[in-house]
C-alpha positions as CSV (number, residue, x, y, z in Angstrom):
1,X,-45.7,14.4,-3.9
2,X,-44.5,16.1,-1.2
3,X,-44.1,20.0,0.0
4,X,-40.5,20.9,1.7
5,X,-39.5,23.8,4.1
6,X,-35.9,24.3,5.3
7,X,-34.8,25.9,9.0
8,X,-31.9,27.0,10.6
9,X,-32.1,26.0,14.1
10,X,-30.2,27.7,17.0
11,X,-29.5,25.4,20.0
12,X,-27.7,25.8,23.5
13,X,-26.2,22.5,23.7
14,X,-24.5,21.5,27.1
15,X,-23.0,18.2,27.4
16,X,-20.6,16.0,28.7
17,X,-17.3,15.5,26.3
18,X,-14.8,13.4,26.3
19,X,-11.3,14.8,25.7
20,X,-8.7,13.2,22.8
21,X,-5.8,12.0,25.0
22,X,-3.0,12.5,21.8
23,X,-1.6,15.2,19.7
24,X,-4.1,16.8,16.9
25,X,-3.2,15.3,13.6
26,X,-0.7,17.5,11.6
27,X,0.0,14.9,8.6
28,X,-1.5,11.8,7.5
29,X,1.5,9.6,9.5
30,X,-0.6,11.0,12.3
31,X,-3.9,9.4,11.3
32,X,-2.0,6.3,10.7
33,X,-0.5,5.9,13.7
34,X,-3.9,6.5,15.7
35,X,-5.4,3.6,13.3
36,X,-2.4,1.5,15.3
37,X,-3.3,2.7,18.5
38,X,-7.5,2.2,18.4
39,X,-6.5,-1.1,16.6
40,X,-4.2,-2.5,19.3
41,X,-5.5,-4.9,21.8
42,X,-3.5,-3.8,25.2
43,X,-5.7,-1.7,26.9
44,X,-3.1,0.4,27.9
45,X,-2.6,2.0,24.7
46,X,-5.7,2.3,23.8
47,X,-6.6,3.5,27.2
48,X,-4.6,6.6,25.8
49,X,-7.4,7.9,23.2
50,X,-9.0,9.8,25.7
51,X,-8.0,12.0,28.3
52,X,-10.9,12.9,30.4
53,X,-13.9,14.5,30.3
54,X,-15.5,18.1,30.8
55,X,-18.9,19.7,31.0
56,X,-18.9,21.9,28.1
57,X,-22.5,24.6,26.6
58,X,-21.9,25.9,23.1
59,X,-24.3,27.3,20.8
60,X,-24.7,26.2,17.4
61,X,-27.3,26.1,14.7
62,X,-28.3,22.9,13.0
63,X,-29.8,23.0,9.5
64,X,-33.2,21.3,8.9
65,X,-35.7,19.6,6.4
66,X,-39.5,19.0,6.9
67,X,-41.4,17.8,4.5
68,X,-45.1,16.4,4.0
69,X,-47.9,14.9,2.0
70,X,-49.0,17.8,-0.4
71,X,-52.0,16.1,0.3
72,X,-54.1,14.0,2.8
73,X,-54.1,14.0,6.2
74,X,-50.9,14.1,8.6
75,X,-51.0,12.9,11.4
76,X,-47.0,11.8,12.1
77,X,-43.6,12.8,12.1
78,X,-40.7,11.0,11.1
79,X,-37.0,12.1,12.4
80,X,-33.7,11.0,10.9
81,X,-30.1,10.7,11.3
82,X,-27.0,10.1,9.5
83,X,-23.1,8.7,10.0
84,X,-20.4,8.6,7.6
85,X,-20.9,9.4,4.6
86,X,-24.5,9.8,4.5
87,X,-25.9,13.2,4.6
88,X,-29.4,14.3,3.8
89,X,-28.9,12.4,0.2
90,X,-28.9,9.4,2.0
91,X,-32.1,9.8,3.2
92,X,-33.8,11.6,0.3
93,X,-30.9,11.5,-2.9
94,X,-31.9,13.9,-5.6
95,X,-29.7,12.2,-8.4
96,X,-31.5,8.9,-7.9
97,X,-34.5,7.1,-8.5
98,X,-36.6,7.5,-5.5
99,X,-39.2,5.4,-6.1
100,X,-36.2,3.2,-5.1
101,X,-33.7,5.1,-2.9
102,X,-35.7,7.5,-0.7
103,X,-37.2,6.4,2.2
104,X,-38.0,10.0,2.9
105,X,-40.3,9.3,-0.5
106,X,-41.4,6.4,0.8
107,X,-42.6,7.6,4.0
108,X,-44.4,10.4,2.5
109,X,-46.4,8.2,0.1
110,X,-47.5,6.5,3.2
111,X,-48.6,9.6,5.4
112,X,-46.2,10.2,7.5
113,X,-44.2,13.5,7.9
114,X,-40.4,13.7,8.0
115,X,-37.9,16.1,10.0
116,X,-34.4,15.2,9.5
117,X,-31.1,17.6,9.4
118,X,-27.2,17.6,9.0
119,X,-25.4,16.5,11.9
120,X,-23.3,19.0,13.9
121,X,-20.1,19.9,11.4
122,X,-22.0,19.2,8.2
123,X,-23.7,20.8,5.4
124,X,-25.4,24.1,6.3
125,X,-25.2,23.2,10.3
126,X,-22.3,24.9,12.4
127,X,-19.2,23.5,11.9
128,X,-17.3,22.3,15.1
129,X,-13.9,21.1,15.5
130,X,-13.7,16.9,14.9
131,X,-11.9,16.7,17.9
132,X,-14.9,17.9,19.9
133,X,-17.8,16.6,17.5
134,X,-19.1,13.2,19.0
135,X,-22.2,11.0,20.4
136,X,-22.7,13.2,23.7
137,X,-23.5,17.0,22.2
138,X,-25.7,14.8,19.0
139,X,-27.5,13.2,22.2
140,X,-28.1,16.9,23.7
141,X,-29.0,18.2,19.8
142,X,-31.1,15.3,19.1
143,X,-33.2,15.7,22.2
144,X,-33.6,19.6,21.7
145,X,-34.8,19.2,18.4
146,X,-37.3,16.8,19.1
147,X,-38.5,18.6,22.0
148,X,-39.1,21.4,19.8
149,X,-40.8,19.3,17.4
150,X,-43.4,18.0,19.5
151,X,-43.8,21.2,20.6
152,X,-45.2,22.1,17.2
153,X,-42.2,24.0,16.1
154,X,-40.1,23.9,12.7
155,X,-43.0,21.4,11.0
156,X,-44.6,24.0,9.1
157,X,-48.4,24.3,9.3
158,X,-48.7,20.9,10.5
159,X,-48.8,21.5,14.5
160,X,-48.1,19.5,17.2
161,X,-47.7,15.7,16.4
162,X,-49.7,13.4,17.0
163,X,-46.9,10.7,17.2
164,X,-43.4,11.0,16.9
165,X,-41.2,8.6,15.8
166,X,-37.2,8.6,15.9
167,X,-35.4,7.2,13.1
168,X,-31.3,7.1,12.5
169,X,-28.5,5.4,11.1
170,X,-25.2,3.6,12.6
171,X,-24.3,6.8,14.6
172,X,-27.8,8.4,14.3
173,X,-29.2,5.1,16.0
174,X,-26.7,5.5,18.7
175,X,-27.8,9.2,19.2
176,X,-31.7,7.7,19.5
177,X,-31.0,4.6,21.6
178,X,-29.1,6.8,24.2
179,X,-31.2,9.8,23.8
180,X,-34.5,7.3,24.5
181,X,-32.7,5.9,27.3
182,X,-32.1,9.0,29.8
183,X,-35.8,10.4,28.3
184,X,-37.8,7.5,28.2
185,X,-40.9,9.5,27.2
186,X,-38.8,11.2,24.4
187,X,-40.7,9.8,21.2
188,X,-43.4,7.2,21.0
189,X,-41.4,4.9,18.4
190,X,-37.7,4.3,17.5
191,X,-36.0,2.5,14.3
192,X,-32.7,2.0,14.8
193,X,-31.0,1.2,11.5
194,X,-27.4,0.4,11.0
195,X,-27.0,-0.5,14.8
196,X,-26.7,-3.4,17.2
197,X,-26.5,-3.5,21.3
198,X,-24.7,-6.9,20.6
199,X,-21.2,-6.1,22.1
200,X,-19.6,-9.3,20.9
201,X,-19.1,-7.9,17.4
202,X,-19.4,-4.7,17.5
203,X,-16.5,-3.5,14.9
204,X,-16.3,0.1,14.4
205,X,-12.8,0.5,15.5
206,X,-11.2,-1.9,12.7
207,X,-14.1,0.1,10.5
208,X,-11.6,2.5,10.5
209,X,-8.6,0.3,9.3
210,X,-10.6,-1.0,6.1
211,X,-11.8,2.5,5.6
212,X,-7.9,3.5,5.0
213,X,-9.2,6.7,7.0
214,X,-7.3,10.1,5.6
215,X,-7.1,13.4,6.8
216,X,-10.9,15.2,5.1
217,X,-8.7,18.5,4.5
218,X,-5.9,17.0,2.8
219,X,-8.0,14.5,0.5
220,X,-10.3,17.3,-1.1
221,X,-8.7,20.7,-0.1
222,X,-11.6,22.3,-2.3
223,X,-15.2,20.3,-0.6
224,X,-13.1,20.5,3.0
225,X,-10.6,23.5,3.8
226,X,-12.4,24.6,6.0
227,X,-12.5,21.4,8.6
228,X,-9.6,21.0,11.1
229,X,-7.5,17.6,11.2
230,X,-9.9,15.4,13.3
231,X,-12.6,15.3,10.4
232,X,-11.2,11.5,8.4
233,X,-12.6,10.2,5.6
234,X,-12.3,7.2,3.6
235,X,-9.8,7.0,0.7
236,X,-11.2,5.8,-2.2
237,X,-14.4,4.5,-3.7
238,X,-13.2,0.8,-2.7
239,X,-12.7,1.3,0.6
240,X,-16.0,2.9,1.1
241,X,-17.8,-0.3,-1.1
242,X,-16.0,-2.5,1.4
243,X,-17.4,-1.3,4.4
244,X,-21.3,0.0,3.1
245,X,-22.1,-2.2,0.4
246,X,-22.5,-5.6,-0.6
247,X,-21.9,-7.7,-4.1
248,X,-24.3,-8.4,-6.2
249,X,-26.7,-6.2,-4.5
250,X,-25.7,-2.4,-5.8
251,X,-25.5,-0.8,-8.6
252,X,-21.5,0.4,-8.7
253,X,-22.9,3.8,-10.2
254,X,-24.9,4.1,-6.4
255,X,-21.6,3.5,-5.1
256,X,-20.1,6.0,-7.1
257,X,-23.0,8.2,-6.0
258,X,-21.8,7.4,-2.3
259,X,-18.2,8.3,-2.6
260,X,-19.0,11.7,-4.6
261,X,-21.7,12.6,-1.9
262,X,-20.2,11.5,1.7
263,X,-19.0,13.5,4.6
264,X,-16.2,13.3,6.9
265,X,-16.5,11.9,10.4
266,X,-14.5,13.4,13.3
267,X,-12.1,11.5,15.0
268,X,-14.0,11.6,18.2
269,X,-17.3,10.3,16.3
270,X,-14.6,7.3,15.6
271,X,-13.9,7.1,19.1
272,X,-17.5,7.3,20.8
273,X,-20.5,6.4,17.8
274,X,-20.6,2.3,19.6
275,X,-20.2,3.6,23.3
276,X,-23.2,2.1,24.4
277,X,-23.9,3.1,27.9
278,X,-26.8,2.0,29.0
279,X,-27.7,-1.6,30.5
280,X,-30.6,-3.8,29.8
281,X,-33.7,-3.8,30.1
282,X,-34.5,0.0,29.2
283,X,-37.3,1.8,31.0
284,X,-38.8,3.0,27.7
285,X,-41.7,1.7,27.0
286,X,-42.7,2.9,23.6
287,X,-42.1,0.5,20.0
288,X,-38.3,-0.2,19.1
289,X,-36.8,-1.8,15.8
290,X,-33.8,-2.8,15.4
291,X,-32.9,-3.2,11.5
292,X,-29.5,-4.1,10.1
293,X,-28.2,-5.5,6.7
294,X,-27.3,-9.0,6.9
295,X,-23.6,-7.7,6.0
296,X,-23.1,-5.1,7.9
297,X,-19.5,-5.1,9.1
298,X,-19.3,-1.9,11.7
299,X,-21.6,-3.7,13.9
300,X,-21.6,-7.0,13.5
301,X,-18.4,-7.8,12.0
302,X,-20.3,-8.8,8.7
303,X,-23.4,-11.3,9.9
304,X,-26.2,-9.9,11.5
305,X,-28.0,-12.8,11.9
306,X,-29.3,-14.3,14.9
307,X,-27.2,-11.4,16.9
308,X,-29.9,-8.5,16.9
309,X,-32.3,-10.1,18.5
310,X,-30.0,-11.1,21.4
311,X,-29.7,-8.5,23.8
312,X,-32.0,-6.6,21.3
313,X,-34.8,-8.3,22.6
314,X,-33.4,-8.3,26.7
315,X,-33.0,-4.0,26.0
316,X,-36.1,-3.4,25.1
317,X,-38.0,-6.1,27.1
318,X,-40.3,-3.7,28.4
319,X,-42.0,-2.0,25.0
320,X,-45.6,-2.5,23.4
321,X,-43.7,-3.9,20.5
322,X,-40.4,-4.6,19.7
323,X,-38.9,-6.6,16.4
324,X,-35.1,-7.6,15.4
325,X,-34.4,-7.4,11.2
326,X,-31.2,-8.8,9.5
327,X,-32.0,-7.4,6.5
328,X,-30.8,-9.6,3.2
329,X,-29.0,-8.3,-0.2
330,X,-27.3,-5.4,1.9
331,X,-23.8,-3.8,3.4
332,X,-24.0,-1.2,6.2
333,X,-25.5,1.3,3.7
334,X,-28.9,-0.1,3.5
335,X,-30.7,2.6,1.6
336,X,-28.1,2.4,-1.4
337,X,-28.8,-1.4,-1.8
338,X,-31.1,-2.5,-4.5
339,X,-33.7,-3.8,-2.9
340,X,-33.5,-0.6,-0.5
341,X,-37.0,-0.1,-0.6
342,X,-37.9,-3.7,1.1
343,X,-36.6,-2.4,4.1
344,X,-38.4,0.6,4.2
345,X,-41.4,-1.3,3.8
346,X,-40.3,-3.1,6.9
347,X,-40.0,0.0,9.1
348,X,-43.5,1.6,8.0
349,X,-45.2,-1.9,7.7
350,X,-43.7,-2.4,11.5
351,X,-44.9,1.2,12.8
352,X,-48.2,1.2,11.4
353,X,-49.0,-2.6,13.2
354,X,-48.5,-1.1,16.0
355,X,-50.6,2.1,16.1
356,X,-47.7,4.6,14.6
């Protein structure tokens, strides 16, 4: 069992953001038309996504989750983030069985403590415009927010960790791998789910395509009014089994569970979430895994095999530990899978081998 408290955060966030180069989207012709453009291979036009860049501070407040053992010693703390069309039910889903969904569950029956919270634009965190949402101001949050973490802050009674540990998915993992990267003292451990640094087949653009992306507002006027045009979303349950699961592994009511429970991306999360920046080898030094499902399509165009451990291993040549997983039985949405909970057996069984 576990014991849960809930924040609201308040950040400064100052980053560096890149600037849509076309029109904002007024119909759903729009958002077709862009899916040509990111699609097309002259990089002239798609040179003309982006525009630029500028320096840009906003405040915004970013709605949080820690939880811990009700009983037993703590001595760790866990973070976690999320992508399309996970949200905190992907990480801890109240309708399922979480003995065999939840790796917040999981990570709790073995110790640890978890912080994780809705990305910038969803849930009960401030809602920014999709075409200014994207990897640089969720590098900025991320790094606050564990700052503040290790600090002591927002983790109830437990004080200041004695480890921390940072945990995401597909554009969560891009988030960590960049954020440990210009802070290479950030966090003593990262898991980096959903995520590759293998360039060759990285496929988040034609992601889009099979997604059949739509306009978030226009699909569901009543979950949605309230985002602009550059929040997309997939268009049906299909489209959204095609990219995050695989057959025979999941149980179509999970994937049912998925469409009814995503969340938009904005357009510039589209544009940005594989803009890997930084070179190899890293200066970080801490423990890195890299775990993938064997099928995962965004980043490596459906086979993961023998791909994360090349540059994976090259990137983070220089940590006490690092370890490469294509995960079997699973789509991009490896927590939804059936055997879900044999890979979070992988990442705890991982971090406590080596000290975490």
């Amino acid at each position: 069992t576990k014991t849960c408290r809930n924040y609201t955060i308040p950040l400064t966030v100052a980053s560096n953001n890149l600037i849509f180069g076309l029109p904002k989207f007024l119909t759903e012709f729009d958002v077709a038309d862009w899916v040509d453009v990111i699609t097309n291979r002259n990089p002239a036009i798609a040179g003309s996504l982006i525009c630029g860049a500028e320096n840009v501070t906003a405040k915004c407040s970013i709605s949080a989750t820690f939880c811990q053992p009700a009983k037993g010693e703590i001595t760790r703390t866990r973070r976690l983030c999320w992508w399309l069309p996970m949200v905190l039910a992907y990480w801890d889903p109240p309708a399922l069985d979480k003995s065999k969904y939840s790796f917040v569950e999981h990570a709790i029956s073995q110790g640890y403590s978890v912080f994780y919270y809705d990305r910038l634009g969803v849930g009960e965190s401030s809602l920014v415009s999709g075409y200014v949402s994207q990897l640089s101001n969720r590098i900025s949050i991320l790094t606050q927010l564990t700052k503040l973490v290790k600090q002591g802050l927002y983790v109830g009674d437990l004080g200041k960790p004695d480890k921390v540990v940072l945990l995401g998915h597909n554009f969560g993992s891009s988030a960590v791998f960049e954020a440990v990267s210009a802070d290479i003292g950030l966090a003593d451990g990262v898991v980096l789910t959903g995520f590759s640094v293998n360039k060759t087949y990285l496929n988040g653009i034609d992601t889009g395509e099979a997604l059949g992306v739509r306009i978030a507002a226009l699909q569901s006027p009543k979950k949605w009014a309230k985002l602009d045009s550059g929040y997309l979303t997939s268009v049906d349950v299909y489209s959204n089994v095609a990219i995050f699961f695989k057959a025979p592994d999941y149980d179509p009511a999970i994937a049912g569970y998925s469409e009814a429970t995503k969340q938009p991306a904005s357009v510039m999360e589209f544009l940005t979430s594989q803009a890997i920046g930084a070179n190899p080898p890293l200066k970080y030094k801490g423990v890195a895994m890299i775990i993938s499902s064997k099928f995962d399509f965004p980043w490596c165009t459906g086979d993961c095999d023998a791909i994360l451990e090349n540059p994976g291993a090259e990137y983070f040549r220089g940590t006490k530990a690092f370890k490469a997983v294509s995960y079997p039985g699973a789509g991009h949405g490896l927590n939804l899978h059936l055997n879900a909970k044999g890979s979070f057996e992988e990442i705890t069984d991982f971090l406590s081998a080596n000290g975490l």
